[in-house]
C-alpha positions in Angstrom: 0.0 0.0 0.0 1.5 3.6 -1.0 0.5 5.5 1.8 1.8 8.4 0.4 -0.1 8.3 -2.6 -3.3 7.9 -1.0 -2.7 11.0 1.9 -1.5 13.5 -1.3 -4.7 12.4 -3.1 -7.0 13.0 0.0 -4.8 16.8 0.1 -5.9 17.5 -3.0 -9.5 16.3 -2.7 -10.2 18.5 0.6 -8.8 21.6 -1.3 -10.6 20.6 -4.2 -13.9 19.5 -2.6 -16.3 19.4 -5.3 -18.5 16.7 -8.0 -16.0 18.5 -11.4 -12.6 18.1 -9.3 -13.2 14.4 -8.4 -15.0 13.9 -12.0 -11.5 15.2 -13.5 -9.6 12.7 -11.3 -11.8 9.7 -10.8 -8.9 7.8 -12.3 -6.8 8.3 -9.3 -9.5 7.8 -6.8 -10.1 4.1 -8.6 -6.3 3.6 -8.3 -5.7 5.0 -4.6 -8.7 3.3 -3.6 -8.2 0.0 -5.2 -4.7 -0.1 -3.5 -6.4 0.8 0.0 -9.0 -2.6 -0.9 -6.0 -4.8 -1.1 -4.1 -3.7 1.5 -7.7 -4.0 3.8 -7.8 -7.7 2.0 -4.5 -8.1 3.7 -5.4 -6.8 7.2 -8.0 -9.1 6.7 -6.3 -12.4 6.2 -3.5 -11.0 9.0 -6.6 -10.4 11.7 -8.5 -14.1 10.7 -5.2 -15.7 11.3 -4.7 -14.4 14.9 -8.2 -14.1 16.2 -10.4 -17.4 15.7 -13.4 -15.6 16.6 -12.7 -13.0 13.3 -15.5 -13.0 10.4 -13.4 -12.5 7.3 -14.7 -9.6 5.6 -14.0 -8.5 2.0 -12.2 -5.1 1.7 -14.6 -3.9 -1.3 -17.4 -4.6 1.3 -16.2 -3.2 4.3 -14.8 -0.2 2.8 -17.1 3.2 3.1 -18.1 5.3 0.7 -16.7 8.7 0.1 -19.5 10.6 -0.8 -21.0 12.2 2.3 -24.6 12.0 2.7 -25.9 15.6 2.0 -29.3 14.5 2.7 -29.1 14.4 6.1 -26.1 17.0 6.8 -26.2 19.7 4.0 -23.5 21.6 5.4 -20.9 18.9 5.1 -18.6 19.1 2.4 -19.1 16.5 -1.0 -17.0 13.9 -0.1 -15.2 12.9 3.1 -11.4 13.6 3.9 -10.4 10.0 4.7 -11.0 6.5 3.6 -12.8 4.1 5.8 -13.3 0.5 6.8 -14.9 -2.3 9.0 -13.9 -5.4 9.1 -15.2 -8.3 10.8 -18.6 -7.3 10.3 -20.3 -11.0 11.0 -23.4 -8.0 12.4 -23.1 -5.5 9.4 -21.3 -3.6 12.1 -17.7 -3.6 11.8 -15.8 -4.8 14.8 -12.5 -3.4 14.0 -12.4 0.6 12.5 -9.6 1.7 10.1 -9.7 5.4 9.4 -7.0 7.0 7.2 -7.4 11.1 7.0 -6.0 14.2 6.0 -6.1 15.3 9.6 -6.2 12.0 11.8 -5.8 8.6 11.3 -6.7 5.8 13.8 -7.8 2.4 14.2 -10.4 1.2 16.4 -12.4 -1.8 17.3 -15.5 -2.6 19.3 -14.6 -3.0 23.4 -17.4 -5.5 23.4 -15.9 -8.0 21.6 -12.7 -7.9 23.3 -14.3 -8.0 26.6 -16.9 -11.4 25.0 -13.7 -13.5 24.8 -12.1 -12.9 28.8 
């Protein structure tokens, strides 16, 4: 994974927030993103090999949308400022949280889960 690649592209994006900039560069959105989807297949496979109790989950699956939803919060901009993911999401609610953004970048997971298996 070019983590380098995918911050500069997410720079760009948040000083370019709008539907004609990402239009004009779509190309290297599919290419950052698609790199992000394997290295999240990878994650996967690492985190089913440790934890027995893990629900593989594809990366395309887990992997959240950019687009913000207006609908609901019309003051946000387009599209979000990071890229995404839950994995093991046996619930449709992703156990462990990979967020990768322009202005913080964290991983998280679900406390309950953790606490389930002591």
């Amino acid at each position: 994974m070019d983590f380098k690649n995918l911050y500069q592209f997410l720079r760009k994006l948040k000083k370019n927030n709008n539907k004609e900039w990402m239009d004009e560069h779509r190309g290297e959105y599919h290419t950052v993103r698609d790199s992000y989807i394997d290295w999240l297949n990878q994650m996967n496979i690492k985190l089913a090999s440790i934890d027995p109790d893990y629900t593989p989950t594809n990366g395309k699956k887990a992997i959240n949308r950019i687009n913000n939803n207006l609908m609901f919060h019309p003051n946000k901009p387009v599209y979000k400022d990071h890229f995404g993911a839950g994995l093991d999401q046996e619930s449709k609610q992703g156990d462990f949280y990979i967020h990768l953004g322009v202005n913080e970048s964290f991983i998280g997971w679900a406390i309950g889960t953790l606490l389930q298996k002591f």
